[in-house]
VEXROLO-574823 format. One record per residue (C-alpha): residue in one letter; x, y, z. Coordinates in nm, 3 decimals. Example, Ala and Ser with C-alpha at 12.3 -4.5 7.8 and 13.67 -1.06 7.14 Angstrom:
BEGIN
   r        px        py        pz
   A     1.230    -0.450     0.780
   S     1.367    -0.106     0.714
//
This chain:
BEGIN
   r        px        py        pz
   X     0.000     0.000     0.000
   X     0.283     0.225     0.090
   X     0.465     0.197    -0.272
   X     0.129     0.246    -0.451
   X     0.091     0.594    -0.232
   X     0.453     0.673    -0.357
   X     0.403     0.621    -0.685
   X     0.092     0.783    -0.726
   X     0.249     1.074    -0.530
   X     0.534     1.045    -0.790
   X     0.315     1.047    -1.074
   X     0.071     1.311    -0.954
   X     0.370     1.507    -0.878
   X     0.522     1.462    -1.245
   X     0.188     1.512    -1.430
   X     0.200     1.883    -1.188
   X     0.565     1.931    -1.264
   X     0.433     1.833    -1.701
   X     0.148     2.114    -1.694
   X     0.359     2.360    -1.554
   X     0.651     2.282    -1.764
   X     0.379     2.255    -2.069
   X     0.232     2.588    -1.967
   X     0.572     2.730    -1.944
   X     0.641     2.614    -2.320
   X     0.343     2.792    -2.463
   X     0.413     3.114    -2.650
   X     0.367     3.515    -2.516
   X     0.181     3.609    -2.835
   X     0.181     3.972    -2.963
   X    -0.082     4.122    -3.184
   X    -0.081     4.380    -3.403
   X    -0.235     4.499    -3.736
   X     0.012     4.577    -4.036
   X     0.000     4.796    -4.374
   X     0.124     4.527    -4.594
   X    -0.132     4.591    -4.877
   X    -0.249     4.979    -5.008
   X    -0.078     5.301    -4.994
   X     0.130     5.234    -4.659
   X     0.210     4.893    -4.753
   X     0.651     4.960    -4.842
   X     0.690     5.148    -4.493
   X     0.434     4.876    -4.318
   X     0.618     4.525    -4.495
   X     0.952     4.698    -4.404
   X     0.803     4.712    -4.018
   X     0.720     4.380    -4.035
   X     1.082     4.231    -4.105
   X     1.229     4.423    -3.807
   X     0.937     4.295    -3.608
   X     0.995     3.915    -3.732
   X     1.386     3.986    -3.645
   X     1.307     4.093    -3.312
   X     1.110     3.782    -3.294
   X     1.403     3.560    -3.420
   X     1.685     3.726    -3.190
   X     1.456     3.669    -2.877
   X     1.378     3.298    -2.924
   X     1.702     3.220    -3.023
   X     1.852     3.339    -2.635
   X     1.557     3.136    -2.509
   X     1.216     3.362    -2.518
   X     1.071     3.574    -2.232
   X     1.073     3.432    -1.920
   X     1.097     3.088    -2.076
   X     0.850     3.127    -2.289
   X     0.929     3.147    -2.733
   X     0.726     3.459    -2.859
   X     0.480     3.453    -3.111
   X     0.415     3.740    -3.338
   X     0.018     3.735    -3.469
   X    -0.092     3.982    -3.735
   X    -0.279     4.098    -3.983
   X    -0.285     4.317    -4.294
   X    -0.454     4.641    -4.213
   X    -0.439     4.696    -4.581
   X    -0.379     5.033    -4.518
   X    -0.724     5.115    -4.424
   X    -0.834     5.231    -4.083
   X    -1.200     5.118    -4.114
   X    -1.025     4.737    -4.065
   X    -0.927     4.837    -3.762
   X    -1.175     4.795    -3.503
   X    -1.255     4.406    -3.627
   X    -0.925     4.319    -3.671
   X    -0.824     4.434    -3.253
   X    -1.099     4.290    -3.128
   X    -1.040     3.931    -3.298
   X    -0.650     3.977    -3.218
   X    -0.856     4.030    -2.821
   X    -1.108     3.800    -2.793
   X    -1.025     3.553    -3.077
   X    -0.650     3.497    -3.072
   X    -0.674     3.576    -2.698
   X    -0.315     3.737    -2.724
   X    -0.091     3.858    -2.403
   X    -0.021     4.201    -2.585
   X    -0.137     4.408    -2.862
   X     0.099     4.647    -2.995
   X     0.005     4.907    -3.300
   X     0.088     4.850    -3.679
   X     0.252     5.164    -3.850
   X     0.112     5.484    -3.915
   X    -0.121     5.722    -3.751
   X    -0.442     5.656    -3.932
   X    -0.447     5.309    -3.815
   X    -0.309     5.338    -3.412
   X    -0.627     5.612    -3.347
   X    -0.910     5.383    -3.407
   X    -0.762     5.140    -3.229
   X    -0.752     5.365    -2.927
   X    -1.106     5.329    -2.822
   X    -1.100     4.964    -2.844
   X    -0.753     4.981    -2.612
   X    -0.921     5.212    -2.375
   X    -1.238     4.990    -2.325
   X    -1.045     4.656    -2.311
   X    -0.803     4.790    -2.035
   X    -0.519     4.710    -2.234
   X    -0.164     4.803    -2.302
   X    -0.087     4.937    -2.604
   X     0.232     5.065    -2.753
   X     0.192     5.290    -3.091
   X     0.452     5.288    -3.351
   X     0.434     5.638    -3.563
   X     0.143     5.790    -3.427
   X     0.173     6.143    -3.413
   X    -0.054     6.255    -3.109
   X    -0.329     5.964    -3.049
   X    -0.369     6.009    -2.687
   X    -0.361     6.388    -2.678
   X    -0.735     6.348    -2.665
   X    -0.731     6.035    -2.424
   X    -0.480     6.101    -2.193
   X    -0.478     5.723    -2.189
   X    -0.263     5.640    -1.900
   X    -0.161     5.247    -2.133
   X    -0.074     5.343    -2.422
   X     0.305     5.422    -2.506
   X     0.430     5.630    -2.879
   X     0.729     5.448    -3.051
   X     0.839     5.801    -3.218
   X     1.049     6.083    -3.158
   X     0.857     6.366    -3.116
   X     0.851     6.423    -2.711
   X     0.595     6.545    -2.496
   X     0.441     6.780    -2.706
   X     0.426     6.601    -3.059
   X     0.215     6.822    -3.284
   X     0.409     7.087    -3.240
   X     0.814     6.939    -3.228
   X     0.696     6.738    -3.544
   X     0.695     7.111    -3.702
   X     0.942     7.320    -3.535
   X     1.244     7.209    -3.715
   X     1.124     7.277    -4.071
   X     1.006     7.625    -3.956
   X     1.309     7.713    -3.749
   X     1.540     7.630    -4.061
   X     1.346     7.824    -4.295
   X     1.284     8.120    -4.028
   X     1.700     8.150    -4.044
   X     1.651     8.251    -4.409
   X     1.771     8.607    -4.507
   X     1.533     8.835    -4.508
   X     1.358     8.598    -4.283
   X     1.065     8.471    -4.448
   X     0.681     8.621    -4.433
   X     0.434     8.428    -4.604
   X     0.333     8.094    -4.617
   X     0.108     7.799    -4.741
   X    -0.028     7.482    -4.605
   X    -0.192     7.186    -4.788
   X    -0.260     6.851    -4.633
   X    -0.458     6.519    -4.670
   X    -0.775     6.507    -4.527
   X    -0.672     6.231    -4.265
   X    -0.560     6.154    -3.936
   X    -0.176     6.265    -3.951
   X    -0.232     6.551    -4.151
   X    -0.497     6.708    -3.969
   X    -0.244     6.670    -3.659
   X     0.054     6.810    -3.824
   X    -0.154     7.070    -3.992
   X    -0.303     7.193    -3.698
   X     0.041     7.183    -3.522
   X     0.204     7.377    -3.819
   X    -0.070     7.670    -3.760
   X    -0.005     7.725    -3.397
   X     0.352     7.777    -3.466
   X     0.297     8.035    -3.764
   X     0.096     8.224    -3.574
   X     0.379     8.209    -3.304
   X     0.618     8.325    -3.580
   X     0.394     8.581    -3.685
   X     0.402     8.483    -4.047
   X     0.079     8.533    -4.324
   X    -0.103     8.198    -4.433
   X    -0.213     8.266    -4.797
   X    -0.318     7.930    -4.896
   X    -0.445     7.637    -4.661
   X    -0.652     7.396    -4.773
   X    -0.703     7.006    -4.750
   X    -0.747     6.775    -5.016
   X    -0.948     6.396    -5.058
   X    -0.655     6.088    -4.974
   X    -0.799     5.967    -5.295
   X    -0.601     6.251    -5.490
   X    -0.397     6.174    -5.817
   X    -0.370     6.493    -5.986
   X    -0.199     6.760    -5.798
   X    -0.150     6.972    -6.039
   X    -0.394     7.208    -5.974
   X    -0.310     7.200    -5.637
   X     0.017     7.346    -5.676
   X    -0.087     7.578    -5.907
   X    -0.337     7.731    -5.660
   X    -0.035     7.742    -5.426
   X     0.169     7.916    -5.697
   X    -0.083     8.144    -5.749
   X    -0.109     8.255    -5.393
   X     0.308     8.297    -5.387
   X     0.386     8.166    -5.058
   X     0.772     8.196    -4.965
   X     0.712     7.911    -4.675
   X     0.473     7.603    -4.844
   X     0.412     7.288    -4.533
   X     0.338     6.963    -4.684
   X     0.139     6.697    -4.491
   X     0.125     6.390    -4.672
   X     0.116     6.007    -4.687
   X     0.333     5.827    -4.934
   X     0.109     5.808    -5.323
   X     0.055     6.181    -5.242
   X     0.348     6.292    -5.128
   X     0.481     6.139    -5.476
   X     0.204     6.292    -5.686
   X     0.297     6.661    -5.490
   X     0.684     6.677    -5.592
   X     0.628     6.577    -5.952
   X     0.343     6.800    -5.976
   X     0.567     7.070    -5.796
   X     0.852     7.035    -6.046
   X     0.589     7.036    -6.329
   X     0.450     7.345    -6.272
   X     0.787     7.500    -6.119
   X     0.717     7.568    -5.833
   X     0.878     7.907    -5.703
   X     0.905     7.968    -5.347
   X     1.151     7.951    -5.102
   X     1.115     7.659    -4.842
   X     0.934     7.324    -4.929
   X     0.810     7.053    -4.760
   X     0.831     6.946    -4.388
   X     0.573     6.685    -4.336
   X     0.566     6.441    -4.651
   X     0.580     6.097    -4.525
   X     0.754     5.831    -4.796
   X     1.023     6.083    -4.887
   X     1.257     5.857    -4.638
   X     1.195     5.512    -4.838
   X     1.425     5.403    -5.098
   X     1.169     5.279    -5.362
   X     1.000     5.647    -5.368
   X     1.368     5.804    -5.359
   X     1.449     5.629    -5.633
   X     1.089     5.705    -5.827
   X     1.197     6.075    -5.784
   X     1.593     6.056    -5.824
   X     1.665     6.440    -5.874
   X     1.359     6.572    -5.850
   X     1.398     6.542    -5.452
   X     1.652     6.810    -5.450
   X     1.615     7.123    -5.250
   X     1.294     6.947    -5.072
   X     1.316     7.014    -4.628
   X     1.146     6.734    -4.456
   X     1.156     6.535    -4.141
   X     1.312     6.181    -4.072
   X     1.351     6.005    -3.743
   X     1.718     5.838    -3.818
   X     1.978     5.815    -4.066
   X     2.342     5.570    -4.006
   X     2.544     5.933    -3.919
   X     2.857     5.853    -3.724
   X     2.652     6.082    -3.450
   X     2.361     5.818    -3.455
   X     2.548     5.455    -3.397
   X     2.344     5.319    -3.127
   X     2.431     5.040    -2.968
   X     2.285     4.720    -3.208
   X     2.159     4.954    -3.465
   X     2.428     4.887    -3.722
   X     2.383     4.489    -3.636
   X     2.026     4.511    -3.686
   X     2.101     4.711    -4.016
   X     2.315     4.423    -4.140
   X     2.031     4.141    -4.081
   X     1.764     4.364    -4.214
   X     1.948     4.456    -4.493
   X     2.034     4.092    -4.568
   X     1.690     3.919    -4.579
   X     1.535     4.281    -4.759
   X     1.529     4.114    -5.139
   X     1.426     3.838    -5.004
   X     1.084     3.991    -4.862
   X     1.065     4.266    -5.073
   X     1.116     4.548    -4.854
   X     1.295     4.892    -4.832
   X     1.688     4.765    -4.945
   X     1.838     5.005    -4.651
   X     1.603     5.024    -4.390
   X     1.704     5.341    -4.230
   X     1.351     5.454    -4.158
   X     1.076     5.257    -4.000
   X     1.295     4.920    -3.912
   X     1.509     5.047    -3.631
   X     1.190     5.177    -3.427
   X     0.957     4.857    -3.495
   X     1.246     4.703    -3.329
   X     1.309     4.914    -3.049
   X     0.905     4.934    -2.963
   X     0.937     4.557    -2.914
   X     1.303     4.597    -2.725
   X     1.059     4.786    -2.499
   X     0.818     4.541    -2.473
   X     1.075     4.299    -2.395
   X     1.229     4.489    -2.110
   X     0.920     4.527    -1.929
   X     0.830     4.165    -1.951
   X     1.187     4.037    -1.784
   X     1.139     4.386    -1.537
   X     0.805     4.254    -1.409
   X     0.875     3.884    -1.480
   X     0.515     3.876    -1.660
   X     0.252     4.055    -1.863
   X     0.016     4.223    -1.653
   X    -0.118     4.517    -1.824
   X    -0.118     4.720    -1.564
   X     0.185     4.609    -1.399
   X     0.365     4.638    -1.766
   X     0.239     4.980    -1.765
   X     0.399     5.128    -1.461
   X     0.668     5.008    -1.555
   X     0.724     5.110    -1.875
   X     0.588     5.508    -1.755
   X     0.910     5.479    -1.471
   X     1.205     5.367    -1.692
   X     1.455     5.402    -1.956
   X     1.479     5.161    -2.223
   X     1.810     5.087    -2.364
   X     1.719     4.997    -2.762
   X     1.844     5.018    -3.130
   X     1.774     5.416    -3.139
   X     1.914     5.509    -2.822
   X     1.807     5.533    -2.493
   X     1.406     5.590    -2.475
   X     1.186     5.681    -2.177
   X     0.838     5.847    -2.154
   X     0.631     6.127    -2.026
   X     0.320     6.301    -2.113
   X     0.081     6.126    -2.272
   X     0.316     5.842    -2.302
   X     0.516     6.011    -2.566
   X     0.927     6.027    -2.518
   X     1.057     6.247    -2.290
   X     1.239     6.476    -2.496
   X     1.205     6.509    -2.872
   X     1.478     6.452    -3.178
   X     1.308     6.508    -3.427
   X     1.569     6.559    -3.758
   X     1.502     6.799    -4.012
   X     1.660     6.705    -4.351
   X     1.687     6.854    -4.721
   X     1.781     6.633    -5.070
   X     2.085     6.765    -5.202
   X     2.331     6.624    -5.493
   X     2.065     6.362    -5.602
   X     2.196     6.292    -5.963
   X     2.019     5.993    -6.051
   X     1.851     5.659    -5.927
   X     2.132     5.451    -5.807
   X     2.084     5.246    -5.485
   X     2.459     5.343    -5.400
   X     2.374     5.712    -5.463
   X     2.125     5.724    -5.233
   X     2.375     5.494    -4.994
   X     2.564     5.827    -4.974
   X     2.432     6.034    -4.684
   X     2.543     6.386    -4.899
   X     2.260     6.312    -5.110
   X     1.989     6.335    -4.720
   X     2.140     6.629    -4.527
   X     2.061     6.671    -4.153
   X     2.018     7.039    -4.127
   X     1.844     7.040    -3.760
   X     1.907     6.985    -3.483
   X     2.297     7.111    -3.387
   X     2.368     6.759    -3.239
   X     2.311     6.566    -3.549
   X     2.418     6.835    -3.831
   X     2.570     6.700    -4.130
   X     2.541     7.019    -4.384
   X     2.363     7.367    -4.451
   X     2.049     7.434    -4.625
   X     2.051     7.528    -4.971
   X     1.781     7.817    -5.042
   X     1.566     7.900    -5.249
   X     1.443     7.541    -5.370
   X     1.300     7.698    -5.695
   X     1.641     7.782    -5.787
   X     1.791     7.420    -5.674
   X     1.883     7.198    -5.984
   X     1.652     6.923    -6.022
   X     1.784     6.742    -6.381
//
């Protein structure tokens, strides 16, 4: 009777030991819509790979906590009104630990409610200002633009072109009617009527746009010396052709045109670029070698043909990376993945990742802004290796990161 007690203590024991162990063994699964069809599709697939590297690098030192990860997405298809089914299934249908945002603005806001009703944490990748009307005390902004984003998203592109001489007066504004422009638009008026300067032209236009022609021609007309772009990626295309087109004469142009910083589109516009101010996040300056950035640069760039991705990855990759070196930290810091306990800690620490050292404030935007401001110059052709060559993407602003001096006015830049 005894040894029958023992080994059905033994074996109750093991089968314990066997669930725990099998628990133990099943994946921390991480949600997330993607762009990997439509008009935000090149910067979304390119997200993806760094995601899927993260992925690799973690499981191959072991997982979290024991535990392989497991990436589970969808393709957004570049369309916000997928949104709102696809969360919820990634919720209540996948059941997974965390949900993190896809790229891009227009798809992280209507997400937000769903985030905010669910109790759950939520880290945004691109989104410029979600939670400015949420206050959302979860949700966490993989992008440079500090506390107080609609306005340091701006600043640099004014500040350069307010250092003109004579200092400018005039200027116009034209965005998409969507999410991210709206933001940066709005931002872009507080600070002219900061600076003082005259808006002659301001005016949205449908995301379904393919002529902008007439757009710039009604900007012409107006003869700004200051013209703000806010744009996704087909339009921000269709405005610099349409730009050099009608020849465009004023002084200072661009600032917000998203898919200026992706090879593919550089290449689409080879020369045509030149002279053209506008914001990126992070270029492979000596002054911007994090620590893993240039290894995560070679992997990328290695399995890029193979997926069919951005060949250099300078833009998105290194911050879909870091928002999941985030993730990762605050698993092994609170050994789990408690929403809220995830949460603290993510609000009360600095993150050591790919693009430097990152912590949060306000709103769960970073601490402190670096935002670059950069302007095409030398672009001579189409080459991969020309655009390789950071003369051709100038960092003009801020002081830290300068590479070169603006070259003014752009209607006088050459451009064939």
């Amino acid at each position: 009777m005894a040894g029958r007690r023992l080994l059905l203590a033994a074996a109750l024991v093991a089968g314990f030991l066997a669930s725990n162990a099998a628990r133990a063994a099943e994946p921390i699964t991480i949600g997330f819509g993607m762009a990997l069809t439509g008009g935000l599709a090149a910067i979304g697939k390119s997200a993806l790979l760094a995601m899927k590297i993260w992925e690799d690098d973690i499981n191959a030192k072991g997982g979290l906590l024991g535990r392989p990860v497991k990436l589970i997405f969808y393709d957004d298809q570049s369309n916000p009104a997928t949104i709102p089914a696809l969360y919820t299934t990634l919720i209540d249908v996948d059941k997974v630990d965390i949900t993190v945002s896809g790229y891009a603005t227009n798809m992280v806001a209507p997400a937000m409610p769903i985030m905010i009703q669910r109790n759950r944490l939520f880290l945004g990748l691109f989104a410029l200002a979600v939670n400015a009307q949420y206050h959302y005390p979860k949700y966490f902004s993989m992008l440079p633009t500090g506390p107080d984003p609609a306005h340091a998203f701006c600043e640099p592109f004014f500040e350069v072109a307010m250092k003109g001489d004579p200092k400018p007066k005039t200027v116009a504004i034209v965005a998409a009617d969507a999410e991210y422009p709206h933001t940066a638009s709005a931002g872009a008026r507080d600070i002219i009527k900061k600076l003082g300067l005259q808006t002659v032209y301001d005016r949205t236009y449908p995301p379904q746009t393919t002529d902008f022609t007439p757009i710039v021609r009604a900007i012409q007309a107006a003869n700004p010396e200051i013209v703000f772009v806010a744009s996704y990626p087909p339009d921000s295309v269709g405005m610099v052709r349409a730009a050099n087109e009608v020849g465009l004469k004023t002084r200072y142009f661009g600032g917000g045109m998203v898919g200026l910083q992706i090879l593919s589109i550089k290449q689409q516009l080879g020369p045509l670029l030149n002279g053209i101010l506008d914001y990126d996040w992070f270029l492979p300056t000596e002054k911007m070698q994090f620590p893993g950035v240039a290894d995560l640069l070679k992997t990328y760039q290695s399995k890029a043909a193979a997926e069919g991705v951005d060949p250099l990855g300078w833009y998105m990759p290194p911050f879909a990376y870091a928002d999941l070196q985030v993730l990762q930290q605050a698993i092994e810091g609170t050994k789990g993945v408690d929403q809220d306990k995830l949460a603290d800690y993510i609000r009360t620490n600095t993150f050591k990742t790919v693009v430097g050292d990152v912590s949060y404030g306000q709103d769960g935007e970073w601490s402190k802004p670096r935002v670059l401001e950069v302007q095409f110059q030398n672009i001579t052709g189409t080459s991969i290796e020309l655009f390789k060559d950071l003369k051709t993407e100038v960092i003009v602003s801020p002081s830290e990161y300068k590479t070169g001096d603006v070259i003014a006015p752009y209607s006088e830049v050459k451009r064939q």
